[in-house]
GUPA-900358 format. One record per atom (N, C-alpha, C): residue in three letters; x, y, z negated. Coordinates in steps of 0.2 Angstrom, whole numbers, plus 5000, padded with zeros to 4 digits. Layout:
ALAXYZ ...
This chain:
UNK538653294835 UNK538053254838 UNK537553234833 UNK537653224826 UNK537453184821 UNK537053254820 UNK537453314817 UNK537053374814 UNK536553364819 UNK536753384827 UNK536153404832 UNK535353374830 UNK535553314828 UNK535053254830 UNK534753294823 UNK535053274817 UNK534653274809 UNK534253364810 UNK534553404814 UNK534353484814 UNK533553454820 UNK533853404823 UNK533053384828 UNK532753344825 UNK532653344820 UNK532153294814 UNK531853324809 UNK532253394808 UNK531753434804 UNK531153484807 UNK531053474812 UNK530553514815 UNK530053464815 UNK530253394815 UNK529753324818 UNK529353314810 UNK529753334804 UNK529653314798 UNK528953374799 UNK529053434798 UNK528853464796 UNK528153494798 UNK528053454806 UNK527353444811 UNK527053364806 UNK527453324808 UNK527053274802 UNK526853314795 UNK527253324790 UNK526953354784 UNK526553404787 UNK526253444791 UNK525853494793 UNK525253454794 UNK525053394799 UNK524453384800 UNK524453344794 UNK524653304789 UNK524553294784 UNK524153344779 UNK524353374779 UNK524053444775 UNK523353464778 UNK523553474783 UNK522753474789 UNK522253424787 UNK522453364787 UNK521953314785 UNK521753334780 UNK521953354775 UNK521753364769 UNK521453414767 UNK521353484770 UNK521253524771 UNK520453514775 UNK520453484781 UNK519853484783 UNK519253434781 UNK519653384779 UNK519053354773 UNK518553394769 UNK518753424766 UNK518453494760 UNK518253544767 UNK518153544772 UNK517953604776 UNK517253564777 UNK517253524777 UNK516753474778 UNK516053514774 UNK515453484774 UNK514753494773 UNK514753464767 UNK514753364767 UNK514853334762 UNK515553344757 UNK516253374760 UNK516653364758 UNK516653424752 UNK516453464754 UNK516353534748 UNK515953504745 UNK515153464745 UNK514853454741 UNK514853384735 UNK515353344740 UNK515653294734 UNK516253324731 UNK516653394733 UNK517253404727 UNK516953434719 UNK516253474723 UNK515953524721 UNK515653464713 UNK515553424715 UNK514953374711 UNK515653334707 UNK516153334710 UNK516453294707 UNK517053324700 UNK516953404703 UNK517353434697 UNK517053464692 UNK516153444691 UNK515853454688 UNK516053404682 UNK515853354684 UNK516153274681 UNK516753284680 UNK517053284681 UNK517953264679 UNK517753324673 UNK517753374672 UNK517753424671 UNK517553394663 UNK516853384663 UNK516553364657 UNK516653304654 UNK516953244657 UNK517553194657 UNK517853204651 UNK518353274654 UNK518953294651 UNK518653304645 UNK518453364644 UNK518153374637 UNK517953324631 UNK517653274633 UNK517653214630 UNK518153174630 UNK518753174633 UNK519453154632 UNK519753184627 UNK519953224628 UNK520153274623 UNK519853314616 UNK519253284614 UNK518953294610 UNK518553384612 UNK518553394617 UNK518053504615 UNK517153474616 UNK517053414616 UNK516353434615 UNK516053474609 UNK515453494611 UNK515153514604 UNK514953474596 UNK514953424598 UNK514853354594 UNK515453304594 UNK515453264589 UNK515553204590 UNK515053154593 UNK515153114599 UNK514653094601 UNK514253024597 UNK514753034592 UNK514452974588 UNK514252974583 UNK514253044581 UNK513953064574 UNK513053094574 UNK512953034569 UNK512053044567 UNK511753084563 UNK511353114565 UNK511153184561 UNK510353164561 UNK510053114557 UNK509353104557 UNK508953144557 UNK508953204554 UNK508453254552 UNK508453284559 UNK508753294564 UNK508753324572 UNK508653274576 UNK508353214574 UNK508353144577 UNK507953174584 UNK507853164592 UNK507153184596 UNK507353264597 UNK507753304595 UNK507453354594 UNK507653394603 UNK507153444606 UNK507053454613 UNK507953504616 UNK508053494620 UNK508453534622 UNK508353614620 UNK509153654619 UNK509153704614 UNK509753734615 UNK509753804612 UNK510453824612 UNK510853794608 UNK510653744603 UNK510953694599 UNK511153654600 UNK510853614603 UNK511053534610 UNK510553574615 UNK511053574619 UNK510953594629 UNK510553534629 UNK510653484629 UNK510253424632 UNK510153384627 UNK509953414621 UNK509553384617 UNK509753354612 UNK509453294609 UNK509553264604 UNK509253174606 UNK509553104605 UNK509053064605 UNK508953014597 UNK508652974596 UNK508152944590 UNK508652934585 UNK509152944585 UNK509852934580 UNK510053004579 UNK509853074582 UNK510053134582 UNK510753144586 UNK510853094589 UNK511653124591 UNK511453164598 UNK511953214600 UNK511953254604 UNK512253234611 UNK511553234614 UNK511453224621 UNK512053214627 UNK512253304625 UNK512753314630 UNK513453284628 UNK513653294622 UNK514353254620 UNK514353204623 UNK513853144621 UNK513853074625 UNK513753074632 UNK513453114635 UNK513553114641 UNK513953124644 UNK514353154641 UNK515053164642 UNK515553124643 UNK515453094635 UNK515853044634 UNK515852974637 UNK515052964640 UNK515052934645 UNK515252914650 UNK515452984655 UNK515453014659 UNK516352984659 UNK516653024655 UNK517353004653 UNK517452924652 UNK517052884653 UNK517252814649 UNK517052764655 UNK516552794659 UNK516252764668 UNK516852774670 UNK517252854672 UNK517852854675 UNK518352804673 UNK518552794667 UNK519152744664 UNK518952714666 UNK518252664668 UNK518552584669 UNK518452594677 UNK518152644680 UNK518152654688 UNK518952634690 UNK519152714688 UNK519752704689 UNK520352654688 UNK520452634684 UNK520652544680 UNK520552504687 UNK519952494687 UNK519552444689 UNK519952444698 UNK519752494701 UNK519852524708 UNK520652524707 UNK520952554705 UNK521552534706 UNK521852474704 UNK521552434701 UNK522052354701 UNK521752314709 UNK521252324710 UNK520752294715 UNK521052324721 UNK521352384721 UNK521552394727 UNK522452404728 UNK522852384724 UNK523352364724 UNK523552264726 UNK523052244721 UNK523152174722 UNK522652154730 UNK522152184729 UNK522052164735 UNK522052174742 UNK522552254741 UNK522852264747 UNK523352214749 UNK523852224744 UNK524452184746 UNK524152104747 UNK523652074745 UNK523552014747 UNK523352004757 UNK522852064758 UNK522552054762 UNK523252074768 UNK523652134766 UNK524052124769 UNK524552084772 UNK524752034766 UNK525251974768 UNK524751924772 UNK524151914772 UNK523751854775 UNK523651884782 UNK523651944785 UNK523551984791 UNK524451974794 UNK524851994790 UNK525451994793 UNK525851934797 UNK525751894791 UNK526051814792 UNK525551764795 UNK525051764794 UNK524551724796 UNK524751644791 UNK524451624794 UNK524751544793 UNK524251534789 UNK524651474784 UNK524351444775 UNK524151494773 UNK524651574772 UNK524451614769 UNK523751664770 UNK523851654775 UNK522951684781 UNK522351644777 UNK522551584777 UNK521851534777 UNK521551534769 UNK522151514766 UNK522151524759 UNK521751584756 UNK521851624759 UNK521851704756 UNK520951714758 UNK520851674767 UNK520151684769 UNK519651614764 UNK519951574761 UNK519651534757 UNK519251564752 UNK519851594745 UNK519651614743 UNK519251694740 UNK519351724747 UNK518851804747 UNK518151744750 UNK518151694753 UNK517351704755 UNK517151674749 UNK517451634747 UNK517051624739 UNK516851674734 UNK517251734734 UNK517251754730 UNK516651804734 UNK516451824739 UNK515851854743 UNK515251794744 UNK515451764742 UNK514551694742 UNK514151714735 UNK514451754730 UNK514051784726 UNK514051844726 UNK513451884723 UNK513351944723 UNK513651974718 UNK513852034719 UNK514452064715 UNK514252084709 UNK513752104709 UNK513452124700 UNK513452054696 UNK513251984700 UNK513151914696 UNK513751904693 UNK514051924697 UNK514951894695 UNK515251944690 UNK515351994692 UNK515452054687 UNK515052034680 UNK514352014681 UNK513851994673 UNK514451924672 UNK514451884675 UNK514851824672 UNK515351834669 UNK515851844674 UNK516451874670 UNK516351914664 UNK515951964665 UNK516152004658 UNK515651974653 UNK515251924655 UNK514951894647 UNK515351824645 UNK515851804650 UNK516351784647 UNK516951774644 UNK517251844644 UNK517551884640 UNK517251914636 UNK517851944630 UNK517551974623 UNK517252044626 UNK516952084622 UNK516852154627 UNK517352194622 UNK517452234629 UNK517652304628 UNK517752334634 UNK517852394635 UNK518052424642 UNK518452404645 UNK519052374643 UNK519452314649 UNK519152284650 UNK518852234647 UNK518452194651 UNK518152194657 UNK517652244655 UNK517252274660 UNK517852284665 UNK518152324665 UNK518452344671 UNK519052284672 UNK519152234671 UNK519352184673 UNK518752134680 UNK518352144674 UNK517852124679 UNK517652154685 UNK517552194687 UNK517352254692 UNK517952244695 UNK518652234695 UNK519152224699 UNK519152164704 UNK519152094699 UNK518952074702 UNK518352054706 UNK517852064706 UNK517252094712 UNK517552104717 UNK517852184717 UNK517852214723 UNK518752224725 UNK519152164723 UNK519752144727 UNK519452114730 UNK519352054732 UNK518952054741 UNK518852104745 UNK518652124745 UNK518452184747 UNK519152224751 UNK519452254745 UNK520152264749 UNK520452214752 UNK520652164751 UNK520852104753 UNK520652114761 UNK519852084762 UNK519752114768 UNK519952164774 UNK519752234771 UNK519752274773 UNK520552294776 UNK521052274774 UNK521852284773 UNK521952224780 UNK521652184780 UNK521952124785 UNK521552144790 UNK521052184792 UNK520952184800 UNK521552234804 UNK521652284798 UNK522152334805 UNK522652314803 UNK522852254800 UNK523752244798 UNK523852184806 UNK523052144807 UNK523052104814 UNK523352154820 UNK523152224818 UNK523552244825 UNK523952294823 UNK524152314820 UNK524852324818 UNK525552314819 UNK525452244816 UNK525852164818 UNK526252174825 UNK525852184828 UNK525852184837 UNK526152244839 UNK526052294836 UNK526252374839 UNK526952364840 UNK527252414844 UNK527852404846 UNK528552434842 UNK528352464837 UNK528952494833 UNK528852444827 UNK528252404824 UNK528552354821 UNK528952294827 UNK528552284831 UNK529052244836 UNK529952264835 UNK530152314836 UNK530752344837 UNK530952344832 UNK530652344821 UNK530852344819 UNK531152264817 UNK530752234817 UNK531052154819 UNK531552144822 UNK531452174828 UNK532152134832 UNK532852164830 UNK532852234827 UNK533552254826 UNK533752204820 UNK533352174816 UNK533552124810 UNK533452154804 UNK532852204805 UNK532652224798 UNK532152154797 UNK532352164788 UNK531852104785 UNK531052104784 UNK530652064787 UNK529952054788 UNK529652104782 UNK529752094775 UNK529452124770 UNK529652204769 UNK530252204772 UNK530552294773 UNK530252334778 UNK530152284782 UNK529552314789 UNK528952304785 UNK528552284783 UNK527852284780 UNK527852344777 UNK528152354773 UNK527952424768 UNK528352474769 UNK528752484775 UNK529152544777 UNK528352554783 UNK528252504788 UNK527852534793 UNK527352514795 UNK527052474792 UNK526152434791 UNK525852454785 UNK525952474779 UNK525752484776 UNK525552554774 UNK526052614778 UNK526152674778 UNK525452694781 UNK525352644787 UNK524952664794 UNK524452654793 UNK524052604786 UNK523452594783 UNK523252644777 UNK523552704777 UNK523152734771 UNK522752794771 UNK522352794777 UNK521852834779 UNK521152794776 UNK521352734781 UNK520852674779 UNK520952654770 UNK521252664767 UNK521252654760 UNK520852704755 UNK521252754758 UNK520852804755 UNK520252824754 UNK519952794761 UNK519152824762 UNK518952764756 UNK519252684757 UNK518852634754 UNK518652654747 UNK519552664742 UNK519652664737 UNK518952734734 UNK518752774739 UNK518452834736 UNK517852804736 UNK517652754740 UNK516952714740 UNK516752664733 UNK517452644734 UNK517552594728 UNK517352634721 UNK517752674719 UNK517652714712 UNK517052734712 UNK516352744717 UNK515852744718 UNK515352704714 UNK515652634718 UNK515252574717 UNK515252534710 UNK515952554709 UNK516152534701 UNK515952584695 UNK515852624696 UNK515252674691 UNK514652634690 UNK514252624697 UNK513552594698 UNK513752524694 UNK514352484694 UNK514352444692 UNK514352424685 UNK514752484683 UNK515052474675 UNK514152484670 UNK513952544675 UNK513152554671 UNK512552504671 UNK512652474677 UNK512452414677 UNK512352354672 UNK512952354672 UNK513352294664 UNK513152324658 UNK513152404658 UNK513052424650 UNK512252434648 UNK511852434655 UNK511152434655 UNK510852364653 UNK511352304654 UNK511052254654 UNK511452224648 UNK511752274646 UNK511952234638 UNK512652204638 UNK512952204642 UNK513652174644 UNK514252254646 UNK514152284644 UNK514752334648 UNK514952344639 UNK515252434640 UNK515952454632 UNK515352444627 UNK515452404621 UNK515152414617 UNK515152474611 UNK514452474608 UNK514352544603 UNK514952524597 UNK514852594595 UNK514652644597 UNK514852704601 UNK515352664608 UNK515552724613 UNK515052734618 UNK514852784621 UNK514352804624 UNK514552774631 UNK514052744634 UNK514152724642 UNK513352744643 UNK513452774651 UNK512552804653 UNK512252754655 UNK512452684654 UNK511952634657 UNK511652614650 UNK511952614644 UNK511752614639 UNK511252664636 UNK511552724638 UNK510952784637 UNK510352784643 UNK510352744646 UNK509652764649 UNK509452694648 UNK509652634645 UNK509352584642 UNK508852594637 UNK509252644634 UNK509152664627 UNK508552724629 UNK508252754634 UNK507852814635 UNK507252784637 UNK507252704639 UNK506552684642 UNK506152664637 UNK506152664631 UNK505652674626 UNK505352724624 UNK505952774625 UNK505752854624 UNK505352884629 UNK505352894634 UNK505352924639 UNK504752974639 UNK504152964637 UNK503552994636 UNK503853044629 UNK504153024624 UNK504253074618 UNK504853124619 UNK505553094623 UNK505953124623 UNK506453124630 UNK506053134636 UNK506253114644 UNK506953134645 UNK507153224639 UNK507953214643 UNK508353154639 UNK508253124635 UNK508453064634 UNK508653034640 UNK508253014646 UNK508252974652 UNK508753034658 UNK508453094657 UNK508553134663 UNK509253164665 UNK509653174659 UNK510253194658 UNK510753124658 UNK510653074657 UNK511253034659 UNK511053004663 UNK510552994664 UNK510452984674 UNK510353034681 UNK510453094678 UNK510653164683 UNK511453154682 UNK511953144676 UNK512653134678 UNK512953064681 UNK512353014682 UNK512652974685 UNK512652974692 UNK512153004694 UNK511853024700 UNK512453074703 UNK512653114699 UNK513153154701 UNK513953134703 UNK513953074700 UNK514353074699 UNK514553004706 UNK514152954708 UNK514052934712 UNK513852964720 UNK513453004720 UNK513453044725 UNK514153094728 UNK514453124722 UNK515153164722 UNK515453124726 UNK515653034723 UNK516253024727 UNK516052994734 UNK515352974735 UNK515052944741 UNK515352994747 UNK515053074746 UNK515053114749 UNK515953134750 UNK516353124745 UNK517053134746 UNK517253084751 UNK517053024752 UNK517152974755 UNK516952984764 UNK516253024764 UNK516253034769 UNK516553124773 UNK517053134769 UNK517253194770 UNK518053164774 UNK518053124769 UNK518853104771 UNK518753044776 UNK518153014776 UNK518052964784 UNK518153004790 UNK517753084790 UNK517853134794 UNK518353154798 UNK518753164794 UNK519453204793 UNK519853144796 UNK519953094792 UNK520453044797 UNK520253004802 UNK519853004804 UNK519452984812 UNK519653014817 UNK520253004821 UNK520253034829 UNK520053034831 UNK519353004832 UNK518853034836 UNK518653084834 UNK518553104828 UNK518253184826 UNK518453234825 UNK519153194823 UNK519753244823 UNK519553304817 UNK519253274813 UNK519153314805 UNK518553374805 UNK518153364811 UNK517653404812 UNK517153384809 
């Protein structure tokens, strides 16, 4: 009777991991979803190279005598008033917006999942509490507070991505406690409770499982908006300090030039464009895809 059953559970397994795969799969069939992979394994791509050291340059090496000098088979994208090579920094860049993105997006959506889902579950002190301090923390605008926070910390790339965490936990926090409100109520959490499974073992066996569509899409938003934000900070004098290369920092650095030496400005604001747009569009590839209504079309 036992085999019967376990032999009737591997077909059930294998239809769930099939439309999972589907979902994943149809995202990327998408319009936008091809063209934020397309944009985003540009980026990673050159990222990496700056991780790993294969640029052409060091991006922080100064060559005065090639100080300005135009795009070239020498530097692709140039040179700016110190001589360093355009494209290396861009790179480097590029690889140093992801770190704190990523950093940043992932603390923000762990703490603030699991807050927003304990204040959705339980309700109570913990509900209210939880609704206290996310509206405080949204009565400010998120670039004000991200600039506070990181100017009062020491700088460095943690920082920053400290600070951008906390911004946009709220956020998760939020987003995590409306479909845990009806969740809660569904009937196989019901069931799971009443056999005497424990409150927190039903959370994250089967409330938690159920919200990762809706996380996914956020989290790909979020790593978006924390790019826009890190740049933000570095443009305004607050984000990794020199001499590592951030594109909010280079296109700070390009507005004096820009009549003398434009790809200065053009090239670290074409990768940040790309790079924001990539995961926007990845975002709406995977809203697509998990949407029963559209059922991934």
């Amino acid at each position: 009777m036992s085999a019967a059953t376990g032999m009737s559970n591997v077909p059930d397994v294998a239809i769930d991991s099939s439309r999972r795969s589907h979902t994943w799969i149809a995202a990327f069939r998408t319009v936008p979803g091809i063209t934020g992979l397309v944009l985003m394994a540009v980026v990673v791509v050159l990222a990496l190279l700056a991780a790993f050291g294969l640029t052409p340059y060091n991006p922080a090496h100064q060559n005065v005598s090639e100080a300005l000098s135009a795009p070239s088979a020498k530097h692709w994208f140039g040179t700016d008033q110190f001589g360093r090579d355009t494209f290396s920094r861009v790179a480097a860049g590029l690889a140093n917006s992801l770190l704190i993105a990523v950093v940043s997006v992932a603390a923000a959506a762990v703490v603030g999942t699991l807050i927003g889902v304990l204040a959705g579950f339980f309700l109570g002190v913990t509900d209210r509490v939880v609704g206290i301090v996310t509206n405080v923390l949204f009565a400010f605008p998120s670039l004000l507070l991200a600039l506070a926070l990181a100017a009062t910390l020491q700088r460095s790339w943690l920082t920053v991505a400290i600070a951008i965490a906390v911004v946009y936990m709220p956020i998760f926090a939020r987003v995590a406690r409306g479909p845990v409100l009806t969740l809660r109520t569904a009937d196989y959490v019901q069931a799971s409770t009443a056999i005497g499974r424990r409150r927190f073992s039903t959370l994250f066996a089967h409330v938690i499982p159920n919200m990762r569509g809706i996380l996914v899409v956020q989290i790909t938003l979020s790593l978006s908006w924390a790019i826009l934000t890190e740049a933000a900070l570095s443009f305004l004098g607050f984000g990794t300090p020199p001499p590592a290369a951030s594109l909010g920092g280079m296109v700070y650095e390009a507005q004096a030039l820009t009549s003398v030496a434009p790809w200065m400005l053009l090239f670290p604001g074409a990768a940040l464009i790309c790079a924001v747009i990539g995961l926007n569009l990845l975002g709406d590839g995977l809203r697509a895809a998990l949407d029963p209504k559209t059922g991934g079309r």
